[in-house]
Structure formats: structure tokens, C-alpha cells
C-alpha positions, 0 to 999 in steps of 0.5 A: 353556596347551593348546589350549582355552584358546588357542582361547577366548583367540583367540575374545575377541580376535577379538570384541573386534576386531569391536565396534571395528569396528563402533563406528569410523564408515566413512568418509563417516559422520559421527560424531555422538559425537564433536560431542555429545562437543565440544558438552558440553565447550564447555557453559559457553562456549555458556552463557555466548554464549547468554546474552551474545545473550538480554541484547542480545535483551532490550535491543533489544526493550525499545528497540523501537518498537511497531508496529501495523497496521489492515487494510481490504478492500474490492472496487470493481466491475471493469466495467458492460455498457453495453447492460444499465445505466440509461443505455441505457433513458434514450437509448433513450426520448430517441431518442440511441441508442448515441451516449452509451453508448459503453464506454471503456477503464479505465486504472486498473483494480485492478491500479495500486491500489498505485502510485496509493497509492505515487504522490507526489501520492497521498502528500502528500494525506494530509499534512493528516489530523487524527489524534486520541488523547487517550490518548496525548495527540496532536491534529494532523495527520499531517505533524506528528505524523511530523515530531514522532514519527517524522522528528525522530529518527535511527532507531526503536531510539533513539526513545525516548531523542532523542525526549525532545530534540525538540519541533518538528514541522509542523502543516500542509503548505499549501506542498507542492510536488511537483515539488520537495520539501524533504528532509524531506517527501520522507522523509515520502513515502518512509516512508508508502510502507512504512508503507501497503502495498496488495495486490489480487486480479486476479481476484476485484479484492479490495483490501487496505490495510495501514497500519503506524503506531507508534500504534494509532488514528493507523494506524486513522486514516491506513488509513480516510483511505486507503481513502476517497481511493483511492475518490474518486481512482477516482471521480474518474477514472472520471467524468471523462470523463461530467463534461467531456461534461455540462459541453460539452452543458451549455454548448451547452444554454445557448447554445441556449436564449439562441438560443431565447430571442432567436427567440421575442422576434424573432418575437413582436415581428414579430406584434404589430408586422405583424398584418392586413398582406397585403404579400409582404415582411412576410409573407417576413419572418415565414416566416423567423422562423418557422423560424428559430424551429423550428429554434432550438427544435429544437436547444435540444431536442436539446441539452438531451436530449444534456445530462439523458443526459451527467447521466445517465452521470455517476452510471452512471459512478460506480463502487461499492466495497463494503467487506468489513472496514472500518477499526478500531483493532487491539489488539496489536501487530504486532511481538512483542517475545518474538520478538525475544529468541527470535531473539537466543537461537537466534542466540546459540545456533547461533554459540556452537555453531559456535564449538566445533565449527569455530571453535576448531580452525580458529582455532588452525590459522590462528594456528598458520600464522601464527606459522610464516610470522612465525618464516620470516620472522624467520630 
């Protein structure tokens, strides 16, 4: 071999040196190659775990209980000024001045919307609401339609197998004691309160109400049922306090007036029983009556003044809510069932993967030390 040849021989060599270099990954680099290398050996095992998981995929979606959720948004008023609103006029023109329109403070304002609708008492109201649909046949009250559908069962992925077994159920919830209720009220409580979610916008006061039942017309229902008792606890709360000063002024009002009544009877009589005498008694007499009369007058007025204004802010107290989107029956569910199988498959998918690229290998090694440590032990 002379010298050209040589150099061409030791040229390739050189070359070929180089392209394995450049093919061996440096260190710290991972070698993709060699997973996809892994991953396509084990194709069959991962065919097969992936299809393992789309089948319990589909099985617990078929088992699933439908869900459906009505939302309703409503806006109640944060606040009135209280030197801008009607009842101010009316004190003003009935000379009470600033004394019936002092504001008060609100302590259920739109930010406890959520606990007063998660409170027990708020709950076990809706007990008696008549749910209705004929379409599937239900016609009673809540209470008897989650005792029958829902809490007579152990758990939702079964429902439709024991709930073939159950019939019993309670119509009415006439015997509810909150401070202490039967264990399957208190799981009645317990699932209205992830069944109805209420989320509220601090600054704009925004209110919405989710209601989540495995009945499209009940959830409309509950949620319309709902939203109409949060605004008359709210109601109820804010008018509170006009309602008990109406119910004072209105009872010294009517006291008056009998005290009233009683002088001008007093002082009529004196009239006609003393007319034409001049003596000094009987006309003391009539000067007393007189302004016991006046002054019975007087306070009859004012009392029944104070009483119209107490009437008065009562309806300024009552708080307006106006509802952007009311309550309706949804149409689709709110729980997919193709969503469910596809979870299944990519978690089927993904362990299978890890099984082939980790699993294996380090299952082998762990039986391999195993085996070692046994045979140790042996000897």
C-alpha cells in the first residue's frame, strides 16, 4: 500500500470518527432516540393499557349521573343616601327633621350572600319546594325528591343500579329542628351546599347563583327558589329595623288617640253639663280640661306624624334587585361524558408510557435486589 492510499484510508477513518461523535448525545443531553426507540418496542403493551383505561372510561361515563347547572345574576342596590331619598322630603314637610332618616349601618351587605345561602336555616327553607316535571315523572317537594333520588343511595356511580331498589322518600319537612337535625337531613344540608354555589362581585355587587341538580327543571327550579329567598331574607333584614319603629310609633299612636278620645269626651261633657255658670271652680275646672285636651291633641299629632314617617321608611328601606339573567331550564349538561373517556385514555396513555420507559427497568433492578438479599439471606 503506498503513501496515497494510506492517507485516503486514514482520512475515512478519521471521518467516520467524527460522525460518531457527533451522533453520541454530550453529556446532560437527552437522548430522545433512544425513548422513541423504547416507546415503539413496548407499542403493543401501551396499546393495549390504553385501551384497558378507554374501556373503564366508557364504563364510568355510562354509570355517570348527569349533571345540569342553572345560573341566575342579579344586582341588588349597595346603598341610598339618605338626605336624597323621599323620606327626607316627607319628614322635612312633617317638621321631624333629621330624626327618621338616620343611616344605619348594613351588616349583610353583598359580601356574607354566600354564607347566608350556605347557612342551615337558609337551607332547610328550601326543604318544602314543590319541584315538578312531568317528563320524567317527579311531582314533590325537594326534600322528597333528594331523599328519593339522591340520599337513598350510597354514591352517584351506582345510582342507577340501587336506586331500582329504593322507593321511600319524604314528602314534607314539617319536623325540622335546626338545632338538632336527623343524620339524613344534615346530609341533605350538606349536599345543597355544593349543589348551590353563590359568587359575588365586591365592587360592582354582582351576584351569581349556580345551582347544580341531576334534573334540568328541578335545578331551574331550586335556582329561581333561591335567588327569590335571598331577596326576601335581604328584604327582610333591611326593613327590620323601619318595621319595629312603625310598630312602636304606631302603638303610641293609638294610645294617644284613646287618650284623645277620652279628653274630648271629658271636656264635652263638662260643656254641656256647666253652660251659663260663672262660679271660679267650674270655670278652673274647664281650664284644665281644656289643655289637657290641647295637649292630648298635640301629641296624638305628633305621634301619628312620627308613625306615616316610620311607614314611610319602611318602603325607602326596602332594597331593589334587579336581575340581569333570570333563572331557565339549561339544556346540556354541565358534565361531559366525552371528557371523562378522554381523561381516562391520556391517563392510560401516560402510565403505559412510563411503564416502558421507567417501570420496567426499575422493576427488574428492585427484583433483582430482591433476589440478592433472599439468596444472602439464604446462605
Amino acid at each position: 500500500m503506498d503513501k496515497n492510499e494510506l492517507k485516503e484510508v486514514l482520512l475515512e477513518v478519521e471521518k467516520e470518527k467524527r460522525m460518531n461523535d457527533d451522533l453520541q448525545p454530550e453529556a446532560g443531553d437527552i437522548d430522545y432516540r433512544e425513548y422513541l426507540v423504547k416507546l415503539w418496542a413496548g407499542r403493543r403493551f401501551i396499546m393495549k393499557a390504553t385501551g384497558v383505561f378507554i374501556v373503564l372510561g366508557l364504563i364510568g361515563a355510562f354509570m355517570m349521573t348527569r349533571t345540569y347547572t342553572t345560573t341566575v345574576t342579579l344586582v341588588p342596590e349597595l346603598g341610598k343616601s339618605s338626605s336624597n331619598s323621599s323620606l327626607s322630603s316627607l319628614t322635612g314637610m312633617l317638621g321631624l327633621g333629621g330624626a327618621m332618616t338616620g343611616s344605619s349601618a348594613d351588616a349583610y351587605n353583598v359580601t356574607v350572600y354566600p354564607e347566608v345561602v350556605a347557612s342551615t336555616p337558609f337551607a332547610t327553607k328550601l326543604f318544602d319546594i314543590r319541584v315538578s316535571d312531568p317528563e320524567h315523572d317527579i311531582d314533590t317537594t325537594l326534600i322528597g325528591y333528594l331523599t328519593r333520588e339522591q340520599f337513598s343511595i350510597s354514591g352517584l356511580v351506582i345510582k342507577p343500579i340501587l336506586s331500582l331498589f329504593s322507593t321511600d322518600s319524604i314528602e314534607t319537612s314539617d319536623k325540622v329542628d335546626i338545632f338538632r337535625l336527623t343524620k339524613e337531613q344534615s346530609g341533605i344540608v350538606k349536599y345543597l351546599n355544593k349543589a348551590i354555589a353563590v359568587d359575588v362581585d365586591k365592587k360592582s355587587g354582582e351576584t351569581t347563583i349556580n345551582v347544580t341538580m341531576d334534573n334540568p327543571v328541578v335545578a331551574a327550579i331550586v335556582a329561581d327558589s333561591v335567588c327569590s329567598y335571598l331577596r326576601e331574607f335581604v328584604t327582610e333584614y333591611r326593613t327590620r329595623k323601619a318595621r319595629e319603629d312603625f310598630d312602636n310609633y304606631q302603638k303610641i299612636s293609638d294610645e294617644s288617640h284613646e287618650k284623645y278620645l277620652n279628653a274630648s269626651r271629658a271636656y264635652a261633657y263638662y260643656q254641656d253639663h256647666n253652660r251659663g255658670l260663672t262660679l271660679n271652680a267650674v270655670i278652673s275646672e274647664g281650664t284644665r280640661l281644656s289643655n289637657e285636651l290641647n295637649i292630648a291633641s298635640q301629641v296624638y299629632s305628633q305621634a301619628k306624624l312620627q308613625a306615616e314617617a316610620a311607614r314611610g321608611k319602611i318602603i325607602d328601606e326596602k332594597p331593589v334587585f334587579a336581575i340581569i339573567q333570570p333563572a331557565s331550564v339549561p339544556l346540556q349538561p354541565s358534565n361531559s361524558r366525552k371528557k371523562v373517556v378522554l381523561i381516562w385514555t391520556f391517563i392510560g396513555f401516560v402510565l403505559s408510557c412510563v411503564w416502558v420507559l421507567y417501570g420496567k427497568e426499575y422493576w427488574g433492578k428492585g427484583k433483582g435486589l430482591f433476589s440478592e438479599v433472599a439468596t444472602e439471606k439464604n446462605k
